[in-house]
N, C-alpha and C positions, 0 to 999 in steps of 0.2 A: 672802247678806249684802247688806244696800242700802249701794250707793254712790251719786254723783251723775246727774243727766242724762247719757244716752248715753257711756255707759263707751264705751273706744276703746282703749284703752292699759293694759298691765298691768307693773310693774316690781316686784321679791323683792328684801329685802336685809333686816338688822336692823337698824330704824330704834331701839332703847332697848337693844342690847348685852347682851339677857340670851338671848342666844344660841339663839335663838327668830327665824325667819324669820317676816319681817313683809310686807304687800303696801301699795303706792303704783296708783292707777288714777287716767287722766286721764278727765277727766268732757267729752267735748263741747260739750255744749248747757248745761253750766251755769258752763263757762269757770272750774274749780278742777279740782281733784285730792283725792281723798279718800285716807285712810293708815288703815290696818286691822290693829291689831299682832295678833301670832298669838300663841295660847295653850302652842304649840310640842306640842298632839295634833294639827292638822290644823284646830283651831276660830279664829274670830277675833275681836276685842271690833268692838262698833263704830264703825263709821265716825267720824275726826275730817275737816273737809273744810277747804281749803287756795286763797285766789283763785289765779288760774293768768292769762293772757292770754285771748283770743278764740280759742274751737274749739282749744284742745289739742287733737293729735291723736298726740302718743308721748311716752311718758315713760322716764326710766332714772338710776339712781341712781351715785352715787360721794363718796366723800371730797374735794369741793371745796377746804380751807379746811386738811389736813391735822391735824384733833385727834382723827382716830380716832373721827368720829358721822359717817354717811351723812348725805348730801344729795341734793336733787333736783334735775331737770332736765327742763323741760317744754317741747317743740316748739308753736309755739301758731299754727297754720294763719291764724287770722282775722286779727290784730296782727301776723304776718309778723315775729313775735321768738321768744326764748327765755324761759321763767322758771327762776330759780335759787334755790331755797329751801334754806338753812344747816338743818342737823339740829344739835338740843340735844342728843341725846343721852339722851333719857329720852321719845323715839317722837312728842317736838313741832316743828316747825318752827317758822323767824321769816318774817318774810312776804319774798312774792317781791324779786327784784330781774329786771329785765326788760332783753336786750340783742337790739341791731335786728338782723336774720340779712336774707338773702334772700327772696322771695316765695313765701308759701302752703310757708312749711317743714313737710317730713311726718315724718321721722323725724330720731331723734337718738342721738346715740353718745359716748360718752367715751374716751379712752388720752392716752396719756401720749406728744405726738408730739415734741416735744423734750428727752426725757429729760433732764427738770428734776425731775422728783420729785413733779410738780405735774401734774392732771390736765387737759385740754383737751377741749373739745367740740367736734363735728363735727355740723354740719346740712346735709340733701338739699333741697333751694331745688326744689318743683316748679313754680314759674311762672318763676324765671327761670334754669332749668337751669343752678342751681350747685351750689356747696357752699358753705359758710362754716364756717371753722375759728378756733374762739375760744383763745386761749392763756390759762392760766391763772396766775392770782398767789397765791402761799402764802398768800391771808387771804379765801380765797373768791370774790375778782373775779377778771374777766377784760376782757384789751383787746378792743378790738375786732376784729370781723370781719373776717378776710381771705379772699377768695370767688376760686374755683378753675373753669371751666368743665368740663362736663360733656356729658354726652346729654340728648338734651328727653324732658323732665318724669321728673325723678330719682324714685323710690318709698322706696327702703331705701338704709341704707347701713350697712358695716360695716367694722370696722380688723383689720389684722393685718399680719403679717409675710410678705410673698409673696415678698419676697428675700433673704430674712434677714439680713440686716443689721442686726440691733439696731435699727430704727427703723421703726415702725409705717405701713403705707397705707394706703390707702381704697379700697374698692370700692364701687360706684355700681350700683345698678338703674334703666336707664331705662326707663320703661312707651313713654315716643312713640318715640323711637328705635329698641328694642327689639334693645339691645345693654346690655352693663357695662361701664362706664367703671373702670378701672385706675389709680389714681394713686400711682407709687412714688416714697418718697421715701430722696432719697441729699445730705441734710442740707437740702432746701429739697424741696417738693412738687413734683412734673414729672409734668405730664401723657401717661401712658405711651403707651397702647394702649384697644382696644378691643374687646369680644371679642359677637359677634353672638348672639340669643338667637334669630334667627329670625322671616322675617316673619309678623305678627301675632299676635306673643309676650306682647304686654302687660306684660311684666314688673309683677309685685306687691312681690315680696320676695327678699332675697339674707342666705343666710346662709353660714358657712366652717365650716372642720371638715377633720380628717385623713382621709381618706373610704379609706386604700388601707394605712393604716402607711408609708409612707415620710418623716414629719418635715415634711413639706410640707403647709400648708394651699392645702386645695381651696376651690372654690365648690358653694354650692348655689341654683339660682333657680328661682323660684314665676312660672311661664309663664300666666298666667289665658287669655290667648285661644287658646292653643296646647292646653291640656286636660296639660298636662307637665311635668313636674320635669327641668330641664337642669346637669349635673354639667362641670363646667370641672375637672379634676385638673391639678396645676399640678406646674413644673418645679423648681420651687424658686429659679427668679432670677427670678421675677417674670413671667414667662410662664406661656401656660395651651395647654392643648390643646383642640380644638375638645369644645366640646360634647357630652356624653354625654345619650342623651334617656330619662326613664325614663317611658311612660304611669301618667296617673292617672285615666283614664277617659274616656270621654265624658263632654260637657259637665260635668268636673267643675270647673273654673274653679279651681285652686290659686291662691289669697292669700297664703298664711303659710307657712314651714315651720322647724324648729328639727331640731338634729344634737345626737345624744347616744346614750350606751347605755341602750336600752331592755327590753333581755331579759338584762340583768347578764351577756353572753358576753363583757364586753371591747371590743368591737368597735363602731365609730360605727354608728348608722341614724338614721333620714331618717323625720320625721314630717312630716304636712304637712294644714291645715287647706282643704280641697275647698270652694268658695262654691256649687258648682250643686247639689252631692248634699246638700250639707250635713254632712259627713261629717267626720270623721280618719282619716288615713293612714297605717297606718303600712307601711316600706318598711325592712326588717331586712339589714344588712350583713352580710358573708362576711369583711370583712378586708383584700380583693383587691379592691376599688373597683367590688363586682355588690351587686345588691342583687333580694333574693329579690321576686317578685310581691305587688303591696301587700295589705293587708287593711285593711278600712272597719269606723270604730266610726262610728256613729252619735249625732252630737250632739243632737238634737232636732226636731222637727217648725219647719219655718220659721224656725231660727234660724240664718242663713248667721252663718260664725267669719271674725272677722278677721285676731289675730294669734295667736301661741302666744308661751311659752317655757319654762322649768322650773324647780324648786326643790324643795330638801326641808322641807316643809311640817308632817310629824312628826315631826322626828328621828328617821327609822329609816334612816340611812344611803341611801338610795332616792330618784333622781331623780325628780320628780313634774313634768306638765307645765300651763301654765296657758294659758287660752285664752281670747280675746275674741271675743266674738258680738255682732251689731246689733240681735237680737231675741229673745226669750225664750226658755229650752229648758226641757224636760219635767224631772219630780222628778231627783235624782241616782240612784235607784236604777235606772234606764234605763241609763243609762253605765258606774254599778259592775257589774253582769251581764256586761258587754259584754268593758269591758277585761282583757287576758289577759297585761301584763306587770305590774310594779313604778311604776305610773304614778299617781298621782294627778291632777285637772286643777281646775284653779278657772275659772269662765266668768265673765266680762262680762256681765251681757244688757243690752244697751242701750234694750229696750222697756221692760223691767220696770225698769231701774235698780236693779238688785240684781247680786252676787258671787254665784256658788255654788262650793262645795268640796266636791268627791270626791278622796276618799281612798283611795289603795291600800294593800290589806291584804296581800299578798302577793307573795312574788317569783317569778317565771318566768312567768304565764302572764298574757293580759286574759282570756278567755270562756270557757278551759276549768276547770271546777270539777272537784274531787273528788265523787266518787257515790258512794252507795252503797245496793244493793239494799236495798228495803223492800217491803210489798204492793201490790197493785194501788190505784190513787186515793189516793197517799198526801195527807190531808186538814188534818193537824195535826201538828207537832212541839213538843217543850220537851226540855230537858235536867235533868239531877240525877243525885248519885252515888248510884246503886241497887247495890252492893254494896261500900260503905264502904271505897273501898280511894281515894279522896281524888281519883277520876279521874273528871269529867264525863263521862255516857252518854247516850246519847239513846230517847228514846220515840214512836213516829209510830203516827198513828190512821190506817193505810187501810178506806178508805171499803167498797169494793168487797168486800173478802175478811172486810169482819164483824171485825177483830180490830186489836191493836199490834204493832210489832217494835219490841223490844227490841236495841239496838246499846250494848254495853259500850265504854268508850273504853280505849283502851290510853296513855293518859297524855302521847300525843306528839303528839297532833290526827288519829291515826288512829285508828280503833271495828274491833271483832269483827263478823264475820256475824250478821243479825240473828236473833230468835228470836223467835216471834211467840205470843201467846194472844190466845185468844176475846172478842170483846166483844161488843155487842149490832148489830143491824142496821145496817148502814151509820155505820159509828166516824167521824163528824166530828170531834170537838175532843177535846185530849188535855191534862189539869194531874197534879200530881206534889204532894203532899203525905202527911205522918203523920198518917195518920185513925185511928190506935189507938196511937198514945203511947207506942212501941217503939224509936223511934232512927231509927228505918226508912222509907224512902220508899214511899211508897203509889203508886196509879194512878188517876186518876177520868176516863171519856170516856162524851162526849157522843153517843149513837146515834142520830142522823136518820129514821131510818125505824121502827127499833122503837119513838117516845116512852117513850127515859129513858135512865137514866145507867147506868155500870159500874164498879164498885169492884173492883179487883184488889191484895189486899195483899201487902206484898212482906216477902221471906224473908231480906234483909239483902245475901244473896250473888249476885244478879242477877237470881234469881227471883220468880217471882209464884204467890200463889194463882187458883184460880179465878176470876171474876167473881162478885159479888153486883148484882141488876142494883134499880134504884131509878127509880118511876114518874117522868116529868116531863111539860113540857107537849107539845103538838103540834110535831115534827120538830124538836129542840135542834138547836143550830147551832154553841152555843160554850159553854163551864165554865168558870171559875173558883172556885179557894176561899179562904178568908180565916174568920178569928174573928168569925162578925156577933153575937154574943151575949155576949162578955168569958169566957167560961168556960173560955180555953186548950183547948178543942176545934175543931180546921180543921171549916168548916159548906163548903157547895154552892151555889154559883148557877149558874142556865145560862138560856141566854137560845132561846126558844123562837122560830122563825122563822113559822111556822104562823099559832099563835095569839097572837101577837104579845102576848106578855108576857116575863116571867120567871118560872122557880125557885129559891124557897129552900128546901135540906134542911140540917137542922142536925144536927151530927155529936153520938154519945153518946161518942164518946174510947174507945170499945174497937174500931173500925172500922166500927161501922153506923151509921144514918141515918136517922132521922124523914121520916115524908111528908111532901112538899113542900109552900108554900104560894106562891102564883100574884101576881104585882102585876103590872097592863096596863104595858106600854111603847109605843112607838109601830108604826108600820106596818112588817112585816116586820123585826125584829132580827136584826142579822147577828154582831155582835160585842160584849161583853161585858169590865169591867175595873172593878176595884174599887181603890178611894182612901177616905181619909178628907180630902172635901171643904172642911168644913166648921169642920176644928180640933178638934172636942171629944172627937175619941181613939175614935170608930165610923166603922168602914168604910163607908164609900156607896157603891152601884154606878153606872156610866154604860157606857149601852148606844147603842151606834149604830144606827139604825133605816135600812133601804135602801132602801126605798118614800115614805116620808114626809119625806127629806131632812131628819134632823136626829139632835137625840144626845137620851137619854131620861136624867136625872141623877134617883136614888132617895135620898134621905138616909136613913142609917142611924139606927134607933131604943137603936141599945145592946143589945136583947135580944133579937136574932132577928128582928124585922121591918122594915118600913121604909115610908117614907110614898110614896113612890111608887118600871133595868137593865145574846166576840170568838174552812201546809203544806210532798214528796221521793224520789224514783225511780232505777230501772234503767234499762238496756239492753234491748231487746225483741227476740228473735228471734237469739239469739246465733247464729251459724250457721259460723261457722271459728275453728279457735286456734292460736297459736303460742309460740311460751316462746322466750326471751332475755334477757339479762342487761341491762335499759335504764340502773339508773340506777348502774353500775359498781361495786355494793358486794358482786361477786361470788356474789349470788344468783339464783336462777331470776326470771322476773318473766312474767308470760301478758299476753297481747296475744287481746283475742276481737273477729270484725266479727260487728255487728247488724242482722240484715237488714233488720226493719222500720222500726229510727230512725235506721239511715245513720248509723253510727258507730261507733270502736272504744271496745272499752273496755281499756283498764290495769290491772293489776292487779299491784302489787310484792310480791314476796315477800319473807316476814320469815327465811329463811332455818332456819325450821325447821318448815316444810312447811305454814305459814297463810300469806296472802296479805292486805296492806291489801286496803279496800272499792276500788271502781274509780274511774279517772278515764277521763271521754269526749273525743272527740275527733271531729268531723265526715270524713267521708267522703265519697264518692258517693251515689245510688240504688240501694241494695240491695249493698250489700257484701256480697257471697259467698265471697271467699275473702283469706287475709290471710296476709302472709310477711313476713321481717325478714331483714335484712343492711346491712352500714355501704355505705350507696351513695355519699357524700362526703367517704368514707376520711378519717374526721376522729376513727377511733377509737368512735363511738358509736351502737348500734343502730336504726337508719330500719327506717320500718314500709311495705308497697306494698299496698295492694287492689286487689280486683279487683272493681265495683259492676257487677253482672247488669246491674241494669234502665237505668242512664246506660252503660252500653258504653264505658266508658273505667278507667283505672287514679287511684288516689291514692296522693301520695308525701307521708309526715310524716315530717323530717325530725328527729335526736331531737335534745336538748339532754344527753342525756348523766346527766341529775340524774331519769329518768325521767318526763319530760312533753316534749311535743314542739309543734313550731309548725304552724301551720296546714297544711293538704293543697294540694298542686300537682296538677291532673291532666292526665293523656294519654290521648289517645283509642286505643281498643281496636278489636276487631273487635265482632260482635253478641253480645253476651248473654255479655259475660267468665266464666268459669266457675271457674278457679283459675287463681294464679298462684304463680311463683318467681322467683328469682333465680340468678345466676350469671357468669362473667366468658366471655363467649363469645368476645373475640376479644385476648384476653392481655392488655390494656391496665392490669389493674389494677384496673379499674372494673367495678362490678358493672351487668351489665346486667337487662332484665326480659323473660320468658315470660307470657304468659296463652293460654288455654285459652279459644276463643271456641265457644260451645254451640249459637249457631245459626248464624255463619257459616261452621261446618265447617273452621276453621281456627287456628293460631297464630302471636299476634302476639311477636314480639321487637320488645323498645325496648331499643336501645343508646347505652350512659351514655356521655356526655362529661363534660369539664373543666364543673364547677359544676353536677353532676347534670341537666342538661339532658338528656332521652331524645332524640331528633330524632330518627329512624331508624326505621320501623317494617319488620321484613322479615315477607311473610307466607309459612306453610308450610300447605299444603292436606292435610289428614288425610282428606280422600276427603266423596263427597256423601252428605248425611244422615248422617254418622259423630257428631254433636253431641260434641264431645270434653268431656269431665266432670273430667276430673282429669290432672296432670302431674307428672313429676319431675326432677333435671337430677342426670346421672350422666357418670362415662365408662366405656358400656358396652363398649368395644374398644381399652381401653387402651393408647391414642395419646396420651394427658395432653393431650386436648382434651373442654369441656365436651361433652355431646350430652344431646338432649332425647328425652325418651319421654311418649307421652301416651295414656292411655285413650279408644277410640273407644265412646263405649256402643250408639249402634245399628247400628252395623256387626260387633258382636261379635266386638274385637279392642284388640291392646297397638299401638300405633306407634312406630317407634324412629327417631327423625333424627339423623342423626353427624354429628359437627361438622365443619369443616374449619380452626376456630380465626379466620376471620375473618368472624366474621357468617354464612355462609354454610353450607348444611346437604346432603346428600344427601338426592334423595327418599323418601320412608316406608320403611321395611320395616314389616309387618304381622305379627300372631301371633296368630293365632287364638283365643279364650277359650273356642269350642265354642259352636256355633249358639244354643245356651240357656242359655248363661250374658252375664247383661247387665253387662259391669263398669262402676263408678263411682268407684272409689278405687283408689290406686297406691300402693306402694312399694318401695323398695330395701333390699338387704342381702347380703351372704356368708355361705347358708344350707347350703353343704356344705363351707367352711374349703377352700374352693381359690383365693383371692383374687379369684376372677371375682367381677364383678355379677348378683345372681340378682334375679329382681324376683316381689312377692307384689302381687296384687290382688284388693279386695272384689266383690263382686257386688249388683246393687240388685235383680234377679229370683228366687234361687236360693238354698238355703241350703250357701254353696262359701266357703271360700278358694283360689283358686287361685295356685299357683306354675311359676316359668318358670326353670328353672339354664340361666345363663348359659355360654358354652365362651369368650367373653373376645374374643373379636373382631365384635362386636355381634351376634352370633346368638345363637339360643335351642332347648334340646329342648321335647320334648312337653311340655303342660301337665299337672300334676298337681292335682288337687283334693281337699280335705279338706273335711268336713262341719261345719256351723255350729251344728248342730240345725235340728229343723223351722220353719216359720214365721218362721224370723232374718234373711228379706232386707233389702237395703237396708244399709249398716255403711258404716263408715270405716277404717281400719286405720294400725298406726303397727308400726315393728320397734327392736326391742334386745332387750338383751341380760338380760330379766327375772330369774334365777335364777342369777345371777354365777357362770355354769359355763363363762365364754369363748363360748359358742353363741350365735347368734342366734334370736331366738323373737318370735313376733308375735302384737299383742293387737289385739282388735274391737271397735269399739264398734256394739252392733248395735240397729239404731233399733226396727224392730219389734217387740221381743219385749224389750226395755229391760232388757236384757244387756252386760255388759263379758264378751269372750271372750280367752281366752289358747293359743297354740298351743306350745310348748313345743319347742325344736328338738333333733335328733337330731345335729348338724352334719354330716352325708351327707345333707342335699339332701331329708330326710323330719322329718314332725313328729309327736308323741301328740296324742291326742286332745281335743278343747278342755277345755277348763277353764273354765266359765261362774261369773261373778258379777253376783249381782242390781244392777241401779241401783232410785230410784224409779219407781213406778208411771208411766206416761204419759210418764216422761221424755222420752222416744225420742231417745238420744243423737246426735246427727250429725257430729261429727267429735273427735278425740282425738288428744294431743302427750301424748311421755314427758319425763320428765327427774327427774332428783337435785334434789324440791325442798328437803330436810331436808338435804343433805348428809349422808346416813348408807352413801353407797356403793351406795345400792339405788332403783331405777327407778320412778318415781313413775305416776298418771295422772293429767290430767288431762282431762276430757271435757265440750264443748260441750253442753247438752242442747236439743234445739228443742222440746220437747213444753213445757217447764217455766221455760224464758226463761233460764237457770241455768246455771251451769257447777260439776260436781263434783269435787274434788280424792281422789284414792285414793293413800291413803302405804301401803306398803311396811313391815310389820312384821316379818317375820320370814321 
């Protein structure tokens, strides 16, 4: 939205009462203030502009005058006064009225410091290091200035109650000084204290906020030369405690920052506008006065932000925050990707002289979106209800696999797994329309590589026929359809990238289609989009051409011709799974890490053994193996990996509603292999295991207060033993944790007993038998004598092998059972499959793209397996049980690496 010269200042309030938040911006360089009422979606009319003094440089609104309309109040750097403009009340102002403040005033503020009823303003004087506080009078004026000594060269200032006492202070940001001036007032201003930011702090900005729950406003200050956000928590008489320092990077130069809930937990955090990186900050509260490691949304290419703050902008209940920049930033869709809370942001750009507004559409997350599996090179999507039950579905062209998936919606913004048919060579573009006159949604997509289109008519109830496939020109790129002829039959256009034309096929209204005929467009057509331009009730196409930098506009002739022409994925490499109950509505929910895009995915379940589509989540490099347990005892399941290829762990922390915040990591040993959890030294607090595969050893990180790991202890599993896989038991029942870990090339089990404080006895070993190579582990009571017995897979041999335990960490001879031939390689998981009280164990066996079952005998023996097919190439690689239907009966579900896929197996009968 354009406003005036060098926007600088951004102020929200309803300036016309129709309960719709409206924006005020001071204009710089063109010495007004521009007012932009809001349409109350998120949109705003334009710009009315308003004289103001020389170089406004902050603006903020309030009921001056007492009649219930907002007014304004403009710091004006150049003229070293104020402006005050009266609001009418129907989003106009009368013009200013101007009062002398101190030198080069930057910031401004209003409360009510004499509890009259009547608001007062407060200006930071940076040239001659005051304040001026103006008192106000019920009819809109105010006296004059009475000016307050400070620190040199004040930046911000803000009021509150630092001693509560019913009567409002000041806090001062000084940039020269590079301390905060304190001023409490106990019926007259006294200047109190001063509280040091640190040499070469620069001080930008100061904002307050309850930053701990205790009723007490704290500080927050914007350290530019210092790279840091400094936390003063306060005692509640007017005193503060030193400084709390939180990094915001190298040379990130923090300006601005504003306090508010950002992730709807209740809880304050701390955003903060970065001038070197160019960034936002955001830094997420605990509660308890810590705040979690920042995360950087990116504003734009060279546009340093000056100030922030926030408003709801849509009426959806949802703090939105709004930001000033001195130079121009990229489309809004750069930043809507990005953001991963309930945030909206409106920017300043001071180059461009324009407003922009991003809106947020969601609450809980900024960057992590909802996913969901489709085919390779997903190239095209649109929606439509394709089995008429009044819920939007979706249809995506992958490129790659020749065909569509079809995702049925289930009515609540989640979709079913998709279901894919055939289309022609490389499916670029996908539209949805009734090409046979049936009620019914059709398919039409555009094939790039075969030259022509795909007709697939639909069956009412999600399905589709066949394809019928229809010549066009060289490599379509993009479809749409429309009536080009009036005969209430949907016709074809598709814009050819090749041979740089178009096609039109005109539809006969029983689902087929006439051959095309061709009109030139320009150089390269990428995109395609029909209107009727021109008013006389025929569709016209316009085509954007990619080559020739321009748009090709075709006016429709009414009868079919015309005188002379417009993408979503998975996870990749699923490679470990866990099931947990994330977003507390007592159903199973899986958790899978992706080796190749460094990510988990989510997947909630609906409680009656389907699972919504997934949501991602960043990781490390190459996340191998992935566990859950509450590590911040806060009630809600956190997620830990373990990434092979960065050698370190990742902690996402959950929020409880099944989406979680960004990843914290800890470094590991070489080459993390799996990990767990568990409370190793009684504290309450869940600590972490991983399994390092080539430094022949395992690392423990043990939890402190505010999940902090700090501690890594290392236990040596022997040289060249690459440990693969772990478990955490107590295998000698002392009710202390102990760790056992599979050595795969030493061919053996390891067992470390705990001592209950971090500390472990060295290995005991058990042999697996020179030729058997294990790679998976697990636990159970396989002969009903309450010992720990432990089964492990093999990645050489087709074995299960078992180890009964006698309960004091030892173990007998190994027993092994037979997989079938050619089944090496598997994962393995144990319960209680056939609710006969017995323990029994199932495989997933990658080679031979087998789910196995061993069925136990409860004496410590098992029958023989019980093989079930998966698909072809799957080659399953790892598999969790659990009650996902709630039906009382043991679910699978299994990892597949061959297939990128995870498959769910319920339990019938």
């Amino acid at each position: 939205y354009s406003a005036g010269y060098g926007p600088q200042s951004i102020a929200v309030g309803d300036f016309n009462n129709d309960n719709r938040l409206d924006i005020v911006v001071a204009n710089w360089n063109s010495d007004d203030v521009s007012v932009l009422l809001g349409n109350g979606i998120g949109s705003f009319e334009n710009q009315t502009r308003y004289s103001a003094g020389s170089y406004p440089q902050s603006v903020v609104v309030g009921d001056f005058n007492n009649d219930s309309r907002l007014d304004i109040v403009a710091a004006n750097m150049g003229s070293s006064d104020v402006s005050v403009l009266l609001g009418n009340g129907n989003g106009s102002f009368e013009n200013q009225i101007r009062y002398a403040a101190g030198t080069y005033p930057l910031s401004v503020v209003v409360g009510d410091f004499n509890n009259d009823t009547r608001l007062d303003i407060v200006v930071s004087n940076s040239g001659s290091n005051d304040v001026s506080v103006f008192l106000g009078n019920e009819n809109g004026f105010f006296e004059n200035q009475i000016r307050y000594s400070v620190g040199s060269s004040p930046q911000s200032v803000v009021v509150g109650d630092f001693n509560n006492n019913t009567l409002l202070d000041i806090v001062v940001a000084n940039s020269g000084s590079n301390d905060v001036s304190i001023l409490l007032q106990y019926g007259a201003l006294t200047y109190k204290s001063a509280y040091a930011s640190g040499g070469g702090s620069s001080l930008q900005c100061v904002v307050i906020g309850d930053l701990n729950n205790d009723t007490n406003l704290d500080i927050v200050l914007a350290n530019y030369g210092t790279n840091n956000i400094g936390v003063l928590f306060a005692y509640g008489n007017g005193s503060f405690k030193n400084q709390m320092l939180l990094s915001a990077g190298a040379n990130s130069h923090p300006i601005s920052a504003a306090v508010g809930d950002f992730n709807g937990d209740l809880v304050v955090d701390i955003a903060l506008t970065v001038n070197g990186t160019k960034h936002v900050d955001m830094m997420l509260g605990n509660g308890k006065g810590k705040f979690a490691i920042q995360t950087s949304y990116k504003i734009g290419f060279d546009s340093p932000p000056l100030v922030m703050a926030s408003g709801d902008f849509n009426n959806d209940n949802r703090s939105e925050i709004r930001l000033n920049t001195s130079i121009s930033s990229p489309p809004a869709s750069n930043f809507r990707k990005r953001i991963i809370r309930t945030v909206s942001i409106v920017i300043a750009n001071g180059g461009s002289n324009h407003v922009d507004i991003f809106v947020a559409y969601n609450h809980g997350s900024f960057e992590n979106q909802t996913r969901y599996s489709a085919g390779s090179y997903a190239r095209s999507v649109v929606v439509g209800d394709f089995n008429n039950d009044t819920r939007l579905d979706i249809v995506i062209a992958n490129g790659n696999n020749n065909d569509v998936s079809v995702l049925l919606g289930n009515g609540n913004g989640s979709f079913e797994n998709q279901t894919r048919y055939s289309a022609g060579s490389y499916a670029q573009s996908v539209v949805v329309g009734d090409f046979n006159n049936d009620a019914r949604l059709d398919i039409v997509v555009a094939n790039y590589f075969s030259d022509d289109v795909s007709v697939l008519l639909g069956s009412g109830n999600g399905s589709f026929e066949n394809q019928t496939r229809y010549s066009a020109g060289s490599y379509p790129q993009s479809v749409v359809v429309g009536d080009f002829n009036n005969d209430a039959r949907l016709d074809i256009v598709v814009a050819n990238h090749y041979s740089n034309d178009v096609s039109v096929l005109l539809g006969n209204g029983n689902g087929s289609f006439e051959n095309q005929t061709r009109y030139s467009a320009g150089y390269r057509p990428l995109s395609v989009v029909v209107g009727d331009f021109n008013n006389d009730t025929r569709l016209d196409i316009v085509v954007a051409n990619w080559n020739s930098n321009d748009v090709s506009v075709l006016l429709g002739n009414g009868n079919g011709s015309f005188q002379n022409q417009t993408r979503y994925s998975a996870g990749y490499g699923p490679q470990s799974v866990v099931v947990g109950d994330f977003n507390n509505d007592t159903r199973l929910d899986i958790v899978v890490a992706n080796f190749v895009s460094d990510d988990v995915s989510v997947l909630l379940g609906n409680g009656n053994g389907s699972f919504e589509n997934q949501s991602r989540y960043s990781a490390g490099y190459g996340p191998r193996s992935v566990v859950a347990g509450d590590l911040n005892n806060d009630s809600r399941l956190d997620i830990v990996v373990a990434n092979f290829e960065s050698n370190d762990v990742s902690v996402l922390l959950g929020n409880g509603n099944g989406s979680f915040e960004n990843q914290t990591r800890y470094s590991a040993g070489s080459l993390p292999q799996s990990v767990v959890v568990g409370d190793f030294n009684n504290d309450t607090r869940l600590d972490i295991v991983v399994a390092n595969y080539y430094s022949n050893d395992v690392s423990v990180l043990v939890g402190y207060d505010d999940i902090v790991f700090v501690k890594q202890v290392i236990l040596v599993t022997g040289n060249d033993s690459r440990p693969q896989s772990l478990v955490i038991s107590d295998f000698n029942n002392d009710g202390l944790m102990d760790i056992g870990v599979v050595n795969s090339l030493t061919h053996n089990i390891g067992i470390f007993l705990g001592y209950g404080n971090i500390s472990f006895t060295n290995q005991v070993t058990y042999s697996t038998h020179p030729y058997l190579f294990p790679c998976s582990m697990a636990v159970g009571d396989f002969n009903n004598d309450t010992q720990v017995d432990i089964a492990f897979g093999t990645c050489d041999s087709d074995n299960v092998g078992i180890l009964l335990g006698y309960g004091n960490g030892s173990y007998r001879d190994l027993i092994a059972y037979s997989t079938g031939s050619n089944s090496s390689r598997y994962s393995l998981a144990v319960g209680d499959i056939n609710n006969d009280t017995i323990q029994d164990i199932v495989v997933a066996i990658h080679d031979t793209n087998y789910l196995g079952v061993l069925l136990g005998h409860g004496n410590g023996t098992f029958a023989s397996i019980i093989l079930f097919p998966l698909d072809y190439g799957s080659n399953p690689f790892s598999i969790v049980v659990g009650d996902f239907n709630n039906d009382r009966k043991l679910d699978f579900a299994v990892a597949n690496s061959g297939t990128d896929s995870l498959n769910i197996l319920l339990q019938t009968c």
